[in-house]
N, C-alpha and C positions, 0 to 999 in steps of 0.2 A: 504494500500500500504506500503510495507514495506521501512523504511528509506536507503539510502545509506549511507553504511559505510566507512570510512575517518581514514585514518593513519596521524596521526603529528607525523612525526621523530625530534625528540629535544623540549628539553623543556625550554627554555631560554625564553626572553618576548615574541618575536615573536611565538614561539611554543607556549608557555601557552594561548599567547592571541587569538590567532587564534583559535585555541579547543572553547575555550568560544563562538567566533563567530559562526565557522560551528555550533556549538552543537544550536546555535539560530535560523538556519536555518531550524532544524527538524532531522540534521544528528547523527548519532550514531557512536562518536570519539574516537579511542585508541589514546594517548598520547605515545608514547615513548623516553627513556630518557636510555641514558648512563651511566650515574653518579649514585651514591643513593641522588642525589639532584636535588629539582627544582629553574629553576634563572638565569643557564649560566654563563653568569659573575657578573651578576647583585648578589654579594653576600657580608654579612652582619656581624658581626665578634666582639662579647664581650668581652673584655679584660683585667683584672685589672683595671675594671671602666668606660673603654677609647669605646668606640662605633667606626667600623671600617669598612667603608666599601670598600671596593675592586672594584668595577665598578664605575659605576656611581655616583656621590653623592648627584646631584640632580633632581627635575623634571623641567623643563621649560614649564608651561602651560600656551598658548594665545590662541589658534584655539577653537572655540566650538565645530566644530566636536570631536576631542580631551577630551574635559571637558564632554560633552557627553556620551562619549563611557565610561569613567571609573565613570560617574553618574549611568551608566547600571551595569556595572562591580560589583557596591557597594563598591567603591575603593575610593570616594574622602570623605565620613566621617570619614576614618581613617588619611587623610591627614594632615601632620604638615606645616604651613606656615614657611619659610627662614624668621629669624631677619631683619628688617627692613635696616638695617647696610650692609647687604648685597648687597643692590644694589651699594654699594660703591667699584669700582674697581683698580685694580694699576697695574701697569706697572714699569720697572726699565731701568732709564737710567741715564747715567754717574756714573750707579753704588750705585743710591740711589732709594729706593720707591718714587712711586709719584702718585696722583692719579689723574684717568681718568677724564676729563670733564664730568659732567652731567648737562650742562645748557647752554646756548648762553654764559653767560659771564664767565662762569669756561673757557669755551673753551677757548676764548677768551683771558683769565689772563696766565691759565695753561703754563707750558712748558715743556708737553709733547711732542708737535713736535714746533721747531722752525717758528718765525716770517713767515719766504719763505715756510718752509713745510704748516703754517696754508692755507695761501694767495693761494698758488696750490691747496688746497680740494676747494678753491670757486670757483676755474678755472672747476670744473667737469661737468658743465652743459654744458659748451659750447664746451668739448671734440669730436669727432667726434667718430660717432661708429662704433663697430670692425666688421668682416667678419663673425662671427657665426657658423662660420666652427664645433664648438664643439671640436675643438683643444685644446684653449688657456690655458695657466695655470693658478691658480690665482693671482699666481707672476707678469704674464703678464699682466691682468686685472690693478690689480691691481697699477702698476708701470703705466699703459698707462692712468687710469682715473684719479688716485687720486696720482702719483706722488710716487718717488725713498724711499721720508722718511716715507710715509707713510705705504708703503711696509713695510721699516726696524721695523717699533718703532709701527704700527697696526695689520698688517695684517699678519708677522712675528707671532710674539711672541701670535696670539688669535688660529691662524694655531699648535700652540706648544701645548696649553693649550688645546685646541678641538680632535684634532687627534694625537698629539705628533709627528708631521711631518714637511714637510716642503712646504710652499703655491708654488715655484720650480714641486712641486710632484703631484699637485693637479690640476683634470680638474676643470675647473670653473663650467662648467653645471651638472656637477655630483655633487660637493663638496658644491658648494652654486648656486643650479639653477634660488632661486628669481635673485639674483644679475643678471645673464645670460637674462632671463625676462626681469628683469625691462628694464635694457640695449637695448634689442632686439625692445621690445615694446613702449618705452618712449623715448630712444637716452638718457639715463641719469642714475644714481643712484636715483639722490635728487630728480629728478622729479617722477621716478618710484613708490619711497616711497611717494610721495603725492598722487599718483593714488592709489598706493596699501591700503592706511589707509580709502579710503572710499569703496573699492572692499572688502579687506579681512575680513572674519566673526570671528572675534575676539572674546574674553570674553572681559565683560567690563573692566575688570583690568587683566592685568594678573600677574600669581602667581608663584613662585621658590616656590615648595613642597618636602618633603621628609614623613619619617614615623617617629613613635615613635621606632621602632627597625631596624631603617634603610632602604635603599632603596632595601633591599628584600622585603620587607613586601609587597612590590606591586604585587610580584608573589606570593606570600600565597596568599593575597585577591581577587585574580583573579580565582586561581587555587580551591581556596576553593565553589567556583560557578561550581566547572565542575560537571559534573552528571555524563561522563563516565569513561569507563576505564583507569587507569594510573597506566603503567611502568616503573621500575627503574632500576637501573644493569643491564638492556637490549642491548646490543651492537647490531646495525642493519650491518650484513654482505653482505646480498646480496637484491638487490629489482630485482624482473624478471616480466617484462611483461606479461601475459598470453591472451587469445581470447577475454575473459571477466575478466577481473580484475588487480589486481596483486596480488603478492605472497610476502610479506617480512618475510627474515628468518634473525631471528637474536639470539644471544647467552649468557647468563648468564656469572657469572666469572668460574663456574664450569664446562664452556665448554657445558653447555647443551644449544640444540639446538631447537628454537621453530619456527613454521612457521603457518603464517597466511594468508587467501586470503581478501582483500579489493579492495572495488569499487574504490574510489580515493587514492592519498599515497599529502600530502605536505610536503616537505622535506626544514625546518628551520637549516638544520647543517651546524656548520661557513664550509666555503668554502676548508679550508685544509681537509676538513674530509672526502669531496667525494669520492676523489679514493682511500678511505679503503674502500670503497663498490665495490663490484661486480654487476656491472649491466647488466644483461641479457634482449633478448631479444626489448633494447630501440633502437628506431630511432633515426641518428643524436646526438650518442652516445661521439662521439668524442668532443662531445659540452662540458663535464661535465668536459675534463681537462682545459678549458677554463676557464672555470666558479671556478677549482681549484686554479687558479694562483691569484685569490688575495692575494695584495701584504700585509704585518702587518710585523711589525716589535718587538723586545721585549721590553717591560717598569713594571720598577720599583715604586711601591709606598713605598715611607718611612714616617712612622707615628712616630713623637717623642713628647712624653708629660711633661713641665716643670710647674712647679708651676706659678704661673700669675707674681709673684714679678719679677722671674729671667727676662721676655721678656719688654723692656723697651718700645719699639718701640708699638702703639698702634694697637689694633688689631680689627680695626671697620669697616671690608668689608669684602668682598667675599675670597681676597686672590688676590695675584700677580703672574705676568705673565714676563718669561726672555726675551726678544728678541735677537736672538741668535749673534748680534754685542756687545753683553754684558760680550763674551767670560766665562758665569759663565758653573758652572758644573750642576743645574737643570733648568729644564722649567718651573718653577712655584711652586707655592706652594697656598693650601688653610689653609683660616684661621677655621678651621672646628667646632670647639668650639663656633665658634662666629656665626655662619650657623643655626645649631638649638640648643636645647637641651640635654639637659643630653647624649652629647658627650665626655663630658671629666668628671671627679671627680668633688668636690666644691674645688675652688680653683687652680685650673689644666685648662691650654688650653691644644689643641690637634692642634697637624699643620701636614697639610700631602701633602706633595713634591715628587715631581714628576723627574724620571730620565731615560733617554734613548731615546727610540722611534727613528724613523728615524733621527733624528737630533744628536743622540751620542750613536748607539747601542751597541758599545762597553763598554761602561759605566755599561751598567747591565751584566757584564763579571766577574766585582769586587765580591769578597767576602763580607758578611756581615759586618766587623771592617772597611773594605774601604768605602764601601757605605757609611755608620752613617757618614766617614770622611771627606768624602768632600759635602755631601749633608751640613753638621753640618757648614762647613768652609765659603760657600753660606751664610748661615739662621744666623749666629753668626753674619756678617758683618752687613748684610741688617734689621735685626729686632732687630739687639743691646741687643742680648742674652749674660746673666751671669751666669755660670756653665755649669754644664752638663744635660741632661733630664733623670729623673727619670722613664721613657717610652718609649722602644725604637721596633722598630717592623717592616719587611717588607714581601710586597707581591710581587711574583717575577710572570710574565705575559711572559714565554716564545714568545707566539702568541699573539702580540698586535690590535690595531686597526685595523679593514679592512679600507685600504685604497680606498680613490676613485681618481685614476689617471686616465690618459688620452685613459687606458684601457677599463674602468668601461663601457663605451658604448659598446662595444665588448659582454663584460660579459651579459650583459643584454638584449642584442641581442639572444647571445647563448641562455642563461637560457629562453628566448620567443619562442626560435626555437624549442627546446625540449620538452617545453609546446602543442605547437601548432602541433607536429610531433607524441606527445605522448599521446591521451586525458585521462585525468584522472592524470596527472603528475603534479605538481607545485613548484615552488620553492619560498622560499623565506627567509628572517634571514638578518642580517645587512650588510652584502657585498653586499646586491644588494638591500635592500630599504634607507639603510643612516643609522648608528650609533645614530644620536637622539631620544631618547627615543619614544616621540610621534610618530616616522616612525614605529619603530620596534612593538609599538604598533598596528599599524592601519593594518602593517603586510604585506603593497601589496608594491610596485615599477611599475614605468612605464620605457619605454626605452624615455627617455627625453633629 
């Protein structure tokens, strides 16, 4: 019986990971890809030394299914463990680093939220719970369980660091659906997380991983398991329904034009890239600008590398996070040197800060000499830097994060309508399963 053939348009984690899947199911998968690269954003960047990567930077593995999947993949002996130092995190307020509690009595001592702010998180059990409507923001969530400062000085500035948005902007069942859960089925956060730690199938530890050449290395190691076809420079123009099949025709840079018929097509391309395609033929057509209007806005990464003497301030965590009543000019920054390996020279950290996103789009407007100057004005104060950095470097992200606002149910509505209207059509890529690696991994969404 001969296998069905299967088109992945985009090659990003989602595209590559999915290839690997189908192809495990028995099917016979073309890959296509736009770029001359595979990764999407997930990309990786050697420098004068300095190791850079431009997406993601890390992995967050707890789920087994997760540890699993990339034990099939052949993905997790190439894994680097995150420095131990890393689970130390910080936050800035009145203008100085400070770091997060990690214990009953840090909390306790800490004063990251004030005396009244702490006393309010214990108030959360006995909150009454919300309507479930799938309306609320996380701001709202937020401000209604866990109180106004928690908002400001938590949920603020983790919303900055995650998405480079604003928790204001964010449906709560899209953007963090446990929380929505727990709530829904417990009446509580702190109770939900007790149920959830004896429900949820964890790894016994979990692990923040990266690679030896960066958080690309996980689309090589994935990709390098495909057995079928993969294209490159391939621009997909038009996908046309047909009696049996579909038809995707799409074009080189030299304008040449190639067209193929496949039994299924799953289409991984971020969400603004739809209606460059011509869609022929599809049901419930009118879905796909739907499913275009996810929202992402533009952000900046600034990488600046100084010798270890110049940076006074110690650099033994993950990296800090602005809260935007901080009125500073970035959202954070990571300590990236201190994360794994052989990311900076000997002798050299690497710090890489973060600017724009919803929260200050205008910000990534600036020229290069402005950018280095006010990100530099920030990082001088806060980490008691001397001189200048012998390393200076950015990546500019016209199209940022896909956002999950109060839309996102819509979207994923649409994108099931077109599925179910269309057989052999699917969709999927980070605007409709989540921006976390492990989603984009696993490759699927539900309308939740």
């Amino acid at each position: 019986m001969k296998s069905k053939s299967v088109c992945v348009l985009g090659a990003g984690l989602c595209g590559v990971s999915v290839t690997w899947q189908q192809e495990q199911y028995g099917k016979s998968v073309h890959l296509v890809e736009a770029s001359n690269r595979l990764g999407g954003v997930l990309q990786s960047k050697k420098e004068n030394g300095y190791l850079l990567d431009y997406g993601a930077n890390t992995f967050n593995l707890r789920l087994q299914e997760t540890n699993d999947l990339l034990e099939k993949m052949g993905v997790l002996d190439h894994a680097v463990d995150a420095n131990p130092q890393a689970k130390k995190r910080f936050i800035v307020r009145n203008g100085k680093i400070i770091p997060l509690p990690q214990s009953i009595f840090s909390f306790l001592t800490s004063n990251f939220l004030s005396p009244i702010g702490k006393l309010r998180l214990f108030l959360e059990p006995f909150i009454a719970k919300g309507n479930f409507n799938g309306n609320e923001s996380v701001s709202e969530f937020i401000k209604r369980r866990l109180g106004k400062e928690a908002l400001d000085y938590c949920a603020n500035p983790f919303i900055g660091g995650i998405y480079a948005s604003k928790p204001e902007s964010l449906s709560l069942a899209h953007a963090f659906p446990t929380l929505y859960e727990m709530e829904k089925n417990s009446g509580s956060i702190l109770l939900g997380s007790i149920k959830a730690k004896s429900e949820r199938k964890n790894i016994a530890k979990s692990r923040l991983i990266s690679f030896t050449n960066g958080m690309e290395e996980i689309v090589s190691l994935i990709s390098s398991g495909i057995k079928g076809k993969v294209s490159m420079g391939q621009k997909v123009v038009k996908i046309e329904k047909l009696e049996i099949g579909w038809r995707i025709s799409s074009r080189f840079k030299n304008n040449q034009l190639i067209e193929k018929i496949y039994d299924e097509v799953i289409c991984t391309l971020p969400a603004y890239k739809l209606q460059d395609i011509e869609w022929k033929g599809i049901k419930r057509s009118e879905n796909i600008e739907k499913i275009s209007k996810t929202p992402d806005f533009p952000l900046n990464l600034v990488y600046l590398g100084f010798d270890r003497e110049q940076v006074k301030k110690d650099l033994d965590g993950f990296g800090f996070l602005v809260p935007s009543k901080e009125n500073m000019n970035i959202l954070g920054a990571l300590f990236s040197s201190t994360l794994f390996p052989d990311r900076a020279p000997t002798g050299k950290v690497l710090l890489t800060a973060f600017v724009g996103g919803e929260r200050m789009p205008g910000l990534t407007e600036l020229n290069d000499l402005q950018t280095y100057d006010l990100v530099l004005r920030d990082l001088f104060e806060l980490l008691k830097i001397k001189g200048t950095p012998d390393f200076k470097h950015i990546k500019r992200w016209k199209r940022g994060i896909p956002l999950p606002d109060n839309q996102m149910g819509i979207r994923k509505h649409a994108a099931q309508e077109l599925e179910r209207s269309n057989p052999g059509l699917t969709f999927s890529g980070s605007h409709l399963t989540g921006v976390s690696l492990p989603n984009c991994l696993k490759a699927e969404y539900s309308n939740s």
